[in-house]
Backbone bond lengths (Angstrom), bond angles and torsions (degrees), N, CA, C in turn:
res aa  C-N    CA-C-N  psi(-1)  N-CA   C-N-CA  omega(-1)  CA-C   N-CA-C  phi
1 X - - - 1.449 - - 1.525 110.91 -
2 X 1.394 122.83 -50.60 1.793 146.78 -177.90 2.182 84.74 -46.21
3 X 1.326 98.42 -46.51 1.932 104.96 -153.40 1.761 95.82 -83.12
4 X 0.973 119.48 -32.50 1.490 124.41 163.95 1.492 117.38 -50.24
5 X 1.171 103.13 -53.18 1.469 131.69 -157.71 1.863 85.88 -79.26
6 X 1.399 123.53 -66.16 1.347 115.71 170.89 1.707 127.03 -43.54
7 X 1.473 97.92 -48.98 1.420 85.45 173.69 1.406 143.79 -73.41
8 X 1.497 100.86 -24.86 1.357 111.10 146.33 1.273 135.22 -22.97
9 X 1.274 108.26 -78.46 1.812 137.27 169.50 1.958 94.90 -41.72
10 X 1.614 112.89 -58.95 1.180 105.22 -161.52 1.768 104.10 -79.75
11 X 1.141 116.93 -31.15 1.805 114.55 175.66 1.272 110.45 -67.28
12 X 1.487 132.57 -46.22 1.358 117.24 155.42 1.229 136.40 -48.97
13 X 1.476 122.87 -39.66 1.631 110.74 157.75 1.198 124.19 -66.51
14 X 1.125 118.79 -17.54 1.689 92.57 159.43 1.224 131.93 -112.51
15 X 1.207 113.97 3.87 1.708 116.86 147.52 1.415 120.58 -50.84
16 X 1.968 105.84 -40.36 1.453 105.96 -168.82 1.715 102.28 -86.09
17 X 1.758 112.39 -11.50 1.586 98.88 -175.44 1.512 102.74 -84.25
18 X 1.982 120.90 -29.62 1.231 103.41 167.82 1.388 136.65 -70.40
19 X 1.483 111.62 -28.28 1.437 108.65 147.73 1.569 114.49 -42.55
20 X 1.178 132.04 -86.44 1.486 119.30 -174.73 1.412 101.54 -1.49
21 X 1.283 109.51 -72.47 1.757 125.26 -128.97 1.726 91.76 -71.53
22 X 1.565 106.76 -38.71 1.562 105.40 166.84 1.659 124.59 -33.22
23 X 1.752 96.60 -65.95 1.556 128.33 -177.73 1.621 88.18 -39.14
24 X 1.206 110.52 -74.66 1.362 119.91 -148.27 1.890 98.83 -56.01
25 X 0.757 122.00 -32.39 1.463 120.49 -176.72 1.106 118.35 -75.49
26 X 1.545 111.30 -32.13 1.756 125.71 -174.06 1.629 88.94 -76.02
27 X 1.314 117.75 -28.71 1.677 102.45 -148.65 1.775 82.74 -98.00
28 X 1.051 126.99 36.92 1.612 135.70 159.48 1.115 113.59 -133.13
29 X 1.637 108.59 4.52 1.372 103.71 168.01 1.502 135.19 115.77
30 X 1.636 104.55 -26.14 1.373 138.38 -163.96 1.663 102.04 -93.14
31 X 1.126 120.37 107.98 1.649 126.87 -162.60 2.046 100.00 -108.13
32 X 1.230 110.63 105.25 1.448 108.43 175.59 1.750 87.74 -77.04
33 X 1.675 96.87 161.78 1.353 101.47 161.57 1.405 124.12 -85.65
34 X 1.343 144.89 -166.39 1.437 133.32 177.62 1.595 120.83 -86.32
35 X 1.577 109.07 -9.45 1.910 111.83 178.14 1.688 69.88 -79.50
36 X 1.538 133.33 -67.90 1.872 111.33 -140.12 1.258 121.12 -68.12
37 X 2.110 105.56 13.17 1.854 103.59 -167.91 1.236 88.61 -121.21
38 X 1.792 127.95 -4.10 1.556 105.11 169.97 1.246 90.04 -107.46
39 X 1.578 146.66 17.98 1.964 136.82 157.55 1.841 88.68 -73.88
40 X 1.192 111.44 -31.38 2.043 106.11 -148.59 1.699 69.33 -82.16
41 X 1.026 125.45 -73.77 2.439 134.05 -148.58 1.853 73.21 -47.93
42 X 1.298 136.83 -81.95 1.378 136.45 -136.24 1.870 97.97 -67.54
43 X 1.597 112.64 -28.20 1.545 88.28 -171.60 1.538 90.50 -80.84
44 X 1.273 128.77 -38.45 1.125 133.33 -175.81 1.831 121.77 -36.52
45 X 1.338 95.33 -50.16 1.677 110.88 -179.46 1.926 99.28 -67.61
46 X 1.398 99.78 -49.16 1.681 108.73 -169.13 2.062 108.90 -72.28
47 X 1.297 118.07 -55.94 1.453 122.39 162.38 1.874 116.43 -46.49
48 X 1.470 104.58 -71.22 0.985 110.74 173.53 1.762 117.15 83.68
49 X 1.531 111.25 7.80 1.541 108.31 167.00 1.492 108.66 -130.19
50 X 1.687 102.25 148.22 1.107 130.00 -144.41 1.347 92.32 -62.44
51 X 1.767 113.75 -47.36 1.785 103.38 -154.07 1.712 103.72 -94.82
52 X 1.451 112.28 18.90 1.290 113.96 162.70 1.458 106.15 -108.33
53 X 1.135 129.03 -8.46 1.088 114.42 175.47 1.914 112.55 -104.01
54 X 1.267 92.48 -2.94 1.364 106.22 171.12 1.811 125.42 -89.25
55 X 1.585 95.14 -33.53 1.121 106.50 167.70 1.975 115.86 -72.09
56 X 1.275 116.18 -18.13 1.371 128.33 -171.25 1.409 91.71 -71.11
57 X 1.220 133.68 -73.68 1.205 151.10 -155.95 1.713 108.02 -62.77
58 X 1.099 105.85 -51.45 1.806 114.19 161.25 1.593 105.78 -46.99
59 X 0.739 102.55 -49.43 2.178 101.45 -156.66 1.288 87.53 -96.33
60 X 1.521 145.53 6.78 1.840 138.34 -170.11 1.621 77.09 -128.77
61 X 1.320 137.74 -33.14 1.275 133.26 164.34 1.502 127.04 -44.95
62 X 1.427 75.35 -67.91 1.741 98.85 179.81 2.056 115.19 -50.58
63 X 1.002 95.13 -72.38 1.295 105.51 138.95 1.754 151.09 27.69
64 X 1.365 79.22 -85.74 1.372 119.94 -170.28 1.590 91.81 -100.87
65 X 1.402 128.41 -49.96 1.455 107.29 -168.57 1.704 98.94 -73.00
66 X 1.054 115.83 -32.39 2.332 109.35 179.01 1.206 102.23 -65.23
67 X 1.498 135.93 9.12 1.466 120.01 -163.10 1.524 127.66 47.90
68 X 1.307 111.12 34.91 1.542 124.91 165.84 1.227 135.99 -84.63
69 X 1.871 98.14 68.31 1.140 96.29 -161.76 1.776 117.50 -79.96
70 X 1.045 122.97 -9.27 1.594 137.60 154.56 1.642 95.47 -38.88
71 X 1.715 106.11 -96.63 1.236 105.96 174.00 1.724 136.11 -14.28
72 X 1.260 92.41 -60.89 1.886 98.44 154.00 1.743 129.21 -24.80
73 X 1.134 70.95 -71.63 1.788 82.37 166.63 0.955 123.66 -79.49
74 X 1.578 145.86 -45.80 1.265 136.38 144.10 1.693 104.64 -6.60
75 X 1.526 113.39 -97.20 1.311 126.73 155.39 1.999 105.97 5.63
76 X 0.959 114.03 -72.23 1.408 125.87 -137.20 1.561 82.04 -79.58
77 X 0.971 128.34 -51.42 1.683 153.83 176.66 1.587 106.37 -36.83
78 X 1.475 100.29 -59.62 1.402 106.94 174.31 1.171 109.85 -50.45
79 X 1.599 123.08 -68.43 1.338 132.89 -160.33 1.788 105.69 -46.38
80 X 2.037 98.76 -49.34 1.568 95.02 178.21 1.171 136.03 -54.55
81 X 1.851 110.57 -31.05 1.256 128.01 161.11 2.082 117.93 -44.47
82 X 1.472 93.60 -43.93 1.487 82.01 -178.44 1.537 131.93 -89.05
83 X 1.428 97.85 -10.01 1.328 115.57 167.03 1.767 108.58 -63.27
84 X 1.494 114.97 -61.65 1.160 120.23 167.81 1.543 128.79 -35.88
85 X 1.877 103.59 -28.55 1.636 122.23 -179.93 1.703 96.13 -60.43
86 X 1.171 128.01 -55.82 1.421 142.73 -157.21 1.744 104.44 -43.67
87 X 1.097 120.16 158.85 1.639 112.45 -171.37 1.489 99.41 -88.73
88 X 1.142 120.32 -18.05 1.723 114.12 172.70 1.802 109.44 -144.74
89 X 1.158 105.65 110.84 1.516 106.65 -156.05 2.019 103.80 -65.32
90 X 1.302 102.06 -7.76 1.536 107.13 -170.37 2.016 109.78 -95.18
91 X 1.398 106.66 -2.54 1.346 119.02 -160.91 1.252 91.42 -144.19
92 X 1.997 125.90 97.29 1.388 124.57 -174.86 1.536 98.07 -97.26
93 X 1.672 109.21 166.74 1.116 120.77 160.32 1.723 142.92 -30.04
94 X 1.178 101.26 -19.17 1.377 118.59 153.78 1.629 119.80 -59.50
95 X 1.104 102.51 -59.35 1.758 116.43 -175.25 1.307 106.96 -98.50
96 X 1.746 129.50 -9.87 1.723 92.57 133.98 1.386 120.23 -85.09
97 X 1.376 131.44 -42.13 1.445 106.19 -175.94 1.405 113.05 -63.38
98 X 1.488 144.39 20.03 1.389 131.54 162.94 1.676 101.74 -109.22
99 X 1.427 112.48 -32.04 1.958 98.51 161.92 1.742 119.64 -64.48
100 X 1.639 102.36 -8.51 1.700 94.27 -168.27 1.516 78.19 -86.49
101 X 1.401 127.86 -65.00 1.264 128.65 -176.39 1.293 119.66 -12.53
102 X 1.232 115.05 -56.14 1.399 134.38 -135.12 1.774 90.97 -95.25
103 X 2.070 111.43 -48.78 1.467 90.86 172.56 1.312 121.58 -76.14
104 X 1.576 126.54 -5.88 1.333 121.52 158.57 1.047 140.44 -39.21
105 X 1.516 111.71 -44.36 1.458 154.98 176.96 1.594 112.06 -49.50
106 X 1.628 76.88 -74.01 2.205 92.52 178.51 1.468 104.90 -65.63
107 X 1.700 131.63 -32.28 1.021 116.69 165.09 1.682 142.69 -58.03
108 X 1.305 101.12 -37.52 1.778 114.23 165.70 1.650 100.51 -70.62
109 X 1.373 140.03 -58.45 1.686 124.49 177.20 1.208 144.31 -70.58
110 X 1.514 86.87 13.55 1.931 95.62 177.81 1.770 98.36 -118.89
């Protein structure tokens, strides 16, 4: 329930920091379509760090404003590639470091 309750808290912050990073790009002008903002929310939820998910949005930015749409995918490719790196592509780095946490936890109070 405690690991539910964590991941929650932790999958919403970074939905809401990759949103930011969206905002911030649109509000320069640069409009992803809606498949390249649920690849950025899903690597985002599955990766789970800030300056990779910050760096995604820069270089899918960058990108996207030259009309590179090759590049895009390149881009998008990568990201799938590293998702695929993960030892279970359905269970990201977020939700193991809060199950390692979590048996850390029950291990020091028993």
């Amino acid at each position: 329930m405690v690991m539910n309750r964590i991941m929650g808290k932790e999958a919403k912050k970074m939905q809401d920091y990759a949103r930011e990073q969206i905002e911030r790009a649109e509000r320069r002008g640069i409009s992803f379509p809606e498949d390249v903002k649920e690849d950025i929310f899903r690597y985002a939820d599955l990766i789970g760090e800030e300056d990779k998910v910050r760096s995604l949005v820069r270089n899918l930015a960058r990108a996207t404003e030259a009309s590179q749409e090759e590049r895009v995918n390149d881009i998008l490719y990568g990201a799938e590639m590293e998702i695929r790196d993960l030892p279970d592509e359905t269970i990201g780095r977020l939700e193991l470091l809060c199950i390692c946490d979590c048996v850390k936890k029950c291990a020091f109070t028993d």
